[in-house]
DSSP file (Angstrom, degrees, kcal/mol; ACC not computed):
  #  RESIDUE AA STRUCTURE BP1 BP2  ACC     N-H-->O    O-->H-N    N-H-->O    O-->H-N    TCO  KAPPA ALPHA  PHI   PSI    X-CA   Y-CA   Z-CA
    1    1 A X    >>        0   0    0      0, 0.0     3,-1.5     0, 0.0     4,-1.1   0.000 360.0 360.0 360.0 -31.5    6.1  118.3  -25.8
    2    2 A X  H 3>  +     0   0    0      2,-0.2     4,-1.9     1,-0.2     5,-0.3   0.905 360.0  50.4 -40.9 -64.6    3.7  120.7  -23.7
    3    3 A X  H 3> S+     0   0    0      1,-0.2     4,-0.5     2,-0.2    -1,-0.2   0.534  98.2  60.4-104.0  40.0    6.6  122.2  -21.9
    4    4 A X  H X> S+     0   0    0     -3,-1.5     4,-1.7     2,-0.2     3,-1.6   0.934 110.8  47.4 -87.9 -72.3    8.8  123.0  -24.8
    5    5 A X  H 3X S+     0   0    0     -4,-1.1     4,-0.7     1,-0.3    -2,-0.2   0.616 110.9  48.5 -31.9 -58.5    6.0  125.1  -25.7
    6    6 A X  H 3X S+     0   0    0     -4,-1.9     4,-1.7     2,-0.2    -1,-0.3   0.772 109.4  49.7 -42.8 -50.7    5.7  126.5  -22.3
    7    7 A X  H XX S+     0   0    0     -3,-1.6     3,-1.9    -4,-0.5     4,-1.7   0.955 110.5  55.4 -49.6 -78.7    9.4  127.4  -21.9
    8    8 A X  H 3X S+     0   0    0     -4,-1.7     4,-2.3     1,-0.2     5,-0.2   0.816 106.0  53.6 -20.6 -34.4    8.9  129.2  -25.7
    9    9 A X  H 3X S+     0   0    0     -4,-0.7     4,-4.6    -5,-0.4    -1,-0.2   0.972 113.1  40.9 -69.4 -47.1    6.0  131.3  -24.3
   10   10 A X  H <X S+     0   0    0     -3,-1.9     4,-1.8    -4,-1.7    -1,-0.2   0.714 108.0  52.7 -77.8 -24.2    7.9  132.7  -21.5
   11   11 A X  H  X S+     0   0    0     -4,-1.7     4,-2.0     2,-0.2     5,-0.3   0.766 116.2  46.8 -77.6 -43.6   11.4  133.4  -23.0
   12   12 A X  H  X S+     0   0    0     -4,-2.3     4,-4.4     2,-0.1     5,-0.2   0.997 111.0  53.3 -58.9 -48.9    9.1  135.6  -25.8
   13   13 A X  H  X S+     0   0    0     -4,-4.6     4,-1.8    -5,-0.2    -2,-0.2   0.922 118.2  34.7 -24.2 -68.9    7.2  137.1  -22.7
   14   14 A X  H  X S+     0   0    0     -4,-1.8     4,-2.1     1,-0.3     3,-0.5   0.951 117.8  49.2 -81.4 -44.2   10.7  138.2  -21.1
   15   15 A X  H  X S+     0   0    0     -4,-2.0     4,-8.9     1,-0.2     5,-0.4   0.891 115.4  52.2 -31.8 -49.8   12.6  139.1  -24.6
   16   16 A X  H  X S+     0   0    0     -4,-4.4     4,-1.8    -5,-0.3    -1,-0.2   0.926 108.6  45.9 -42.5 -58.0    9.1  141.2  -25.3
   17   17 A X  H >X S+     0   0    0     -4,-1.8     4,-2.1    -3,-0.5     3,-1.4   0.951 111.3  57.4 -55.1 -67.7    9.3  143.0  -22.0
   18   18 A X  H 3X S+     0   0    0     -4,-2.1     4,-2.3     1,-0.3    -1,-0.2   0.924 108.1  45.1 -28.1 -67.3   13.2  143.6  -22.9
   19   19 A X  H 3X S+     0   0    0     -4,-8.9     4,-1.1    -5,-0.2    -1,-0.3   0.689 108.7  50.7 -85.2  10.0   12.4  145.3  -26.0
   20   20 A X  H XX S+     0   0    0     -4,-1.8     3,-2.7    -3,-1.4     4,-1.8   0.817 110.6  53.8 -59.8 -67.4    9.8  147.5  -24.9
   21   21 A X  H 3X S+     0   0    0     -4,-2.1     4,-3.4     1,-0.3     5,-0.2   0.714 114.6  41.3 -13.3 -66.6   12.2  148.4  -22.2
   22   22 A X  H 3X S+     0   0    0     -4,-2.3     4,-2.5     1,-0.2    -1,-0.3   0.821 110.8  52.0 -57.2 -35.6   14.8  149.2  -24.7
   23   23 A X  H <X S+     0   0    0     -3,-2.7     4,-4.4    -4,-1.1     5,-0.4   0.982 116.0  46.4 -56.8 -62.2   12.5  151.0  -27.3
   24   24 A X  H  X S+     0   0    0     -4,-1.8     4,-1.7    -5,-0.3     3,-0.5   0.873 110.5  47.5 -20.7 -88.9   11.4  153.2  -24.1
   25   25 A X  H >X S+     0   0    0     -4,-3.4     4,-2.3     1,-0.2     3,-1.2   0.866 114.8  57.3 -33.5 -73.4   15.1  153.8  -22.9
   26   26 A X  H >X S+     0   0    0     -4,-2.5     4,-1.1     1,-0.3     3,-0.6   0.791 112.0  35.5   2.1 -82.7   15.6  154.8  -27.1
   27   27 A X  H 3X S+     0   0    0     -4,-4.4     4,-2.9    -3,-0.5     3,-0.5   0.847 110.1  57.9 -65.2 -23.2   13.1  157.4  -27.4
   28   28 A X  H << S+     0   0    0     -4,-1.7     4,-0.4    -3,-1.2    -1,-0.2   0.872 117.0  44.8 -73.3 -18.4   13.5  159.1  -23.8
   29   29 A X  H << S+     0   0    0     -4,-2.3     4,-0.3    -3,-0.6    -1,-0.3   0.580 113.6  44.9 -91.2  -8.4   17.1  159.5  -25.2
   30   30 A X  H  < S+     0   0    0     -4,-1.1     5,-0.4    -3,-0.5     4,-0.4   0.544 115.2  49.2 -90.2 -33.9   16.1  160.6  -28.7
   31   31 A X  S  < S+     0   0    0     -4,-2.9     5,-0.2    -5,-0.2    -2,-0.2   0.599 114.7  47.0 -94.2 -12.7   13.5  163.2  -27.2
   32   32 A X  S    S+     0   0    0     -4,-0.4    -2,-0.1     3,-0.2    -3,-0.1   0.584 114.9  40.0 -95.6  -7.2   16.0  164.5  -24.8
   33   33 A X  S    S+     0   0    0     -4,-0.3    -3,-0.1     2,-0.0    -2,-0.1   0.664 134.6  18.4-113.0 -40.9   19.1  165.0  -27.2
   34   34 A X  S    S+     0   0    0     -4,-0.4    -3,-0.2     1,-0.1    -2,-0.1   0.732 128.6  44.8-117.1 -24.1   16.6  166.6  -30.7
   35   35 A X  S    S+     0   0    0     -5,-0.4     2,-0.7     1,-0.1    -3,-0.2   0.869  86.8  72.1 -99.0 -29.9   13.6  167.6  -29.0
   36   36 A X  S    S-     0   0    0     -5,-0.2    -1,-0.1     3,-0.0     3,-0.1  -0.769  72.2-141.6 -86.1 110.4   13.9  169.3  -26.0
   37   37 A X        -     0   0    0     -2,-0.7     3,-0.1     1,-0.1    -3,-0.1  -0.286  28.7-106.7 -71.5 142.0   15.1  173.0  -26.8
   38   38 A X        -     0   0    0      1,-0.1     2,-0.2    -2,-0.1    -1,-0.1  -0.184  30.9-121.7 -46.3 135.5   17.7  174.5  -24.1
   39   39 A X        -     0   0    0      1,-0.1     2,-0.2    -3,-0.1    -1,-0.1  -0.343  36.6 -84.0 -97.1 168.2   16.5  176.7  -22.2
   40   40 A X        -     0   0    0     -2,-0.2    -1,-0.1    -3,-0.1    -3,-0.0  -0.191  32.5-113.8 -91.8 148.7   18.1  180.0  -22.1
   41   41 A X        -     0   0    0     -2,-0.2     2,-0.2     1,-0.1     5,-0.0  -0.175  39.8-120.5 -47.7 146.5   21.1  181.3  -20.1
   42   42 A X    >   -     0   0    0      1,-0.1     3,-2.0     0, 0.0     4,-0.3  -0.480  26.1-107.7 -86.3 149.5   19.9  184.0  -17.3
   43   43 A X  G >  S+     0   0    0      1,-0.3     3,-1.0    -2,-0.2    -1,-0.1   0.851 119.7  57.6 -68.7 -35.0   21.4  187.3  -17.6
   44   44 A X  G 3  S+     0   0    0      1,-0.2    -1,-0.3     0, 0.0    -3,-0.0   0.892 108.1  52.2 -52.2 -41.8   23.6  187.1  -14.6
   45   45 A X  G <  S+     0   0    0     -3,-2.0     2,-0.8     2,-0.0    -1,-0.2   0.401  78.6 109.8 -98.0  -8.7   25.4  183.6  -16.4
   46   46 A X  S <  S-     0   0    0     -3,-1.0     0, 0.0    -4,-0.3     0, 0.0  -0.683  78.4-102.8 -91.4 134.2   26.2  185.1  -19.8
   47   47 A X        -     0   0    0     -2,-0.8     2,-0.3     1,-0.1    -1,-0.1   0.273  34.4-158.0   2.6 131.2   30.2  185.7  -20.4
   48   48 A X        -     0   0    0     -3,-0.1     2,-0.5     0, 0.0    -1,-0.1  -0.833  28.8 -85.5-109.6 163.6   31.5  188.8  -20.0
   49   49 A X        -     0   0    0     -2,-0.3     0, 0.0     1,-0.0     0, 0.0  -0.599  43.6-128.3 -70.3 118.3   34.8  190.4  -21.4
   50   50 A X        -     0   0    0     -2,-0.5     2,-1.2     1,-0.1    -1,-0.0  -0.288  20.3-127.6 -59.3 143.9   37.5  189.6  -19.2
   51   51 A X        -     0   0    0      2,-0.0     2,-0.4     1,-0.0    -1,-0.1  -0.679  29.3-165.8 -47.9  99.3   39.4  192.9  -18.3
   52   52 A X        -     0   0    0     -2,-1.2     2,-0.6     2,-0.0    -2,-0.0  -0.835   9.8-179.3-111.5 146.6   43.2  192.6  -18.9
   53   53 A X        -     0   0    0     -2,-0.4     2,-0.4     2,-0.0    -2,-0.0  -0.932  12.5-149.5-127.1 132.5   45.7  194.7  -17.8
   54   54 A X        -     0   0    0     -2,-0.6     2,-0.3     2,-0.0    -2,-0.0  -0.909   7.3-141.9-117.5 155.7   49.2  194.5  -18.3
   55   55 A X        +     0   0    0     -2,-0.4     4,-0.1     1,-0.1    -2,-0.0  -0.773  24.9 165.8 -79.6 126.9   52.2  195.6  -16.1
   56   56 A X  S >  S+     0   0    0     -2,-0.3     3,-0.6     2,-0.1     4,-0.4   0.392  70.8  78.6 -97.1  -0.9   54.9  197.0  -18.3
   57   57 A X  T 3  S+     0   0    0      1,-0.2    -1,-0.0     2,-0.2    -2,-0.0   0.565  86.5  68.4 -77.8  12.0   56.6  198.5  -15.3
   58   58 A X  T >  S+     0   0    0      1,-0.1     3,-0.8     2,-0.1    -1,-0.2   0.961  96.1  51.8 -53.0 -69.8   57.6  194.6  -15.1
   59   59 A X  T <  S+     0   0    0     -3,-0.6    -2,-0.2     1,-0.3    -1,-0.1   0.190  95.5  69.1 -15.8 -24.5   59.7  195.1  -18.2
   60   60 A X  T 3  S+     0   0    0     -4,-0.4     2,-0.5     4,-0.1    -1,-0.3   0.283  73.2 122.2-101.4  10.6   61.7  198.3  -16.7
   61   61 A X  S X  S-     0   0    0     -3,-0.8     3,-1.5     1,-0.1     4,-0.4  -0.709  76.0-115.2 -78.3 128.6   63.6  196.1  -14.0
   62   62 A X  T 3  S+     0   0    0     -2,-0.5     3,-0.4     1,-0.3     4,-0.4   0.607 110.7  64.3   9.1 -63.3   67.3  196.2  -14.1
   63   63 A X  T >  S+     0   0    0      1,-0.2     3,-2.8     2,-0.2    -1,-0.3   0.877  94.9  57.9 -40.0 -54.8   67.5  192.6  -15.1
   64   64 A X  G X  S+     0   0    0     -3,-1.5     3,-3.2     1,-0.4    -1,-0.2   0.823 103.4  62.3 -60.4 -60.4   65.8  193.1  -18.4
   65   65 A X  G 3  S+     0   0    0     -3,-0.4    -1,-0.4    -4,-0.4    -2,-0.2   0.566  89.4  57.8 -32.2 -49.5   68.4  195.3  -18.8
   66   66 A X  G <  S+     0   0    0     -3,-2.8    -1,-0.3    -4,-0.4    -2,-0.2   0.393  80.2 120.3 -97.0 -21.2   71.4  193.0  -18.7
   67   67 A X    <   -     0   0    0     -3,-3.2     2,-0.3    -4,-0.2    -3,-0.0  -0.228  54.5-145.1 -55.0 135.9   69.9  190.8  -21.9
   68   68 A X        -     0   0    0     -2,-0.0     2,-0.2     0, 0.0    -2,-0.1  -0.906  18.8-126.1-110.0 140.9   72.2  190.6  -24.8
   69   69 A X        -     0   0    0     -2,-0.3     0, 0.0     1,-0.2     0, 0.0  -0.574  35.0 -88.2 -96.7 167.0   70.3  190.6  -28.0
   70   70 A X        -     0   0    0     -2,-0.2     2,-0.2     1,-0.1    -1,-0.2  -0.161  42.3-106.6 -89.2 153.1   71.0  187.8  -30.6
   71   71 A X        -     0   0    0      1,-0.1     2,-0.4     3,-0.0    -1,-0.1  -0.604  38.2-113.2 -72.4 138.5   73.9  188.1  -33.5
   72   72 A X        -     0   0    0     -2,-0.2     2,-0.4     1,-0.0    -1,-0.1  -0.599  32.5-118.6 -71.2 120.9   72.4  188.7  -36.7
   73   73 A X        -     0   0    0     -2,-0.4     3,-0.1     1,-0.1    -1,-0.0  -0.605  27.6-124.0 -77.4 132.1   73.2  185.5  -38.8
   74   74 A X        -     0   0    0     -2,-0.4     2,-0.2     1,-0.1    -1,-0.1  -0.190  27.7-111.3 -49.8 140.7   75.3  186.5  -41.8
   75   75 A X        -     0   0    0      1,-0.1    -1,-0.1     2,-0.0    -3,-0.0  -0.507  48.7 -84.5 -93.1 173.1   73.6  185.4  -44.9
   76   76 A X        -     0   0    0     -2,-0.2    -1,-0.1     1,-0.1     4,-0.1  -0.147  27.5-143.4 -66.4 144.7   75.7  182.4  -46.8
   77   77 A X  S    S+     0   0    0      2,-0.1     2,-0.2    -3,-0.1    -1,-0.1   0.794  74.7  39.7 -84.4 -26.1   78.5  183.1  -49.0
   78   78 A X  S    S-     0   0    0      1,-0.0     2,-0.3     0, 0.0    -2,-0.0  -0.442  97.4 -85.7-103.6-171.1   78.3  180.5  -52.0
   79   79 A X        -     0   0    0     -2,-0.2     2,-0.3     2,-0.0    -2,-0.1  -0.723  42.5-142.5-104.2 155.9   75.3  179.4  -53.6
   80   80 A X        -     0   0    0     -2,-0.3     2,-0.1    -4,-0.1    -4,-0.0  -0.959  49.7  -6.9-125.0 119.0   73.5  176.8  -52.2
   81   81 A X  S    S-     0   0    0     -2,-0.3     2,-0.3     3,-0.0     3,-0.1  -0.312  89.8 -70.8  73.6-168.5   71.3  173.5  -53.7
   82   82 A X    >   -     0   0    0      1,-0.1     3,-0.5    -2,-0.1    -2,-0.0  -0.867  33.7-108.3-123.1 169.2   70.7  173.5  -57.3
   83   83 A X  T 3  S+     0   0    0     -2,-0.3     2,-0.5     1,-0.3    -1,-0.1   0.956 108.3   8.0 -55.0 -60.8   68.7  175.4  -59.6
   84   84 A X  T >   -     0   0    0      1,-0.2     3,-1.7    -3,-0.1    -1,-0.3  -0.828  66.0-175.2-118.6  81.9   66.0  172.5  -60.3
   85   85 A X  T <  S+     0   0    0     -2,-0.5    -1,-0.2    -3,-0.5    -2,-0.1   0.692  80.9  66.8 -55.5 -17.9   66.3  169.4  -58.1
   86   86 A X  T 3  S+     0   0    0      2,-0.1     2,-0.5     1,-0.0    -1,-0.3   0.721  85.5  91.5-100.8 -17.4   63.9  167.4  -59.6
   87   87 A X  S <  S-     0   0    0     -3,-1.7    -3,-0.0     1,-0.1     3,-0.0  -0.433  89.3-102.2 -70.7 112.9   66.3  167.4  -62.8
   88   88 A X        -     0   0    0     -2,-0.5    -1,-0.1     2,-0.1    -2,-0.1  -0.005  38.0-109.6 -31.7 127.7   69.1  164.1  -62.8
   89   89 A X              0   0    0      1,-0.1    -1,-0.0    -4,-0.1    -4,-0.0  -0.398 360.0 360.0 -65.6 154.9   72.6  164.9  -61.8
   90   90 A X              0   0    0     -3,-0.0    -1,-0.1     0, 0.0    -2,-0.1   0.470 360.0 360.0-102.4 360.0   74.7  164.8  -64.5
């Protein structure tokens, strides 16, 4: 019976050891994520506006030229749906 006892002592020992461990691991992740403030970006790092330029003398090549613009769709000649679908056909 002695080394039931014994066994018992030593599996709480290593479970103990575990959950410190974990508790540890816990907080260092809990103190690193809410507690430690960021520190701030250095003036050199902060975002600037990018410049853009656009070419329109892209837009003045020949090809462009050559585009046919779309036909205007005529609008429908008979009437279309009913007044109030949600009403039973008759």
């Amino acid at each position: 019976m002695a080394i039931t006892f014994i066994q018992q002592k030593k599996r709480q020992k290593y479970l103990l050891i575990v959950l410190v461990v974990l508790i540890a691991i816990s907080l260092l992740v809990v103190w690193q994520l809410f507690l430690v403030k960021p520190k701030p970006a250095a003036p050199q790092q902060v975002l600037k506006k990018p410049e853009v330029k656009i070419d329109f003398d892209t837009l003045k090549n020949p090809i462009f030229n050559n585009l046919i613009p779309f036909e205007p769709i005529p609008p429908f000649g008979e009437k279309i749906g009913r007044d109030n679908p949600f009403v039973p056909q008759k």
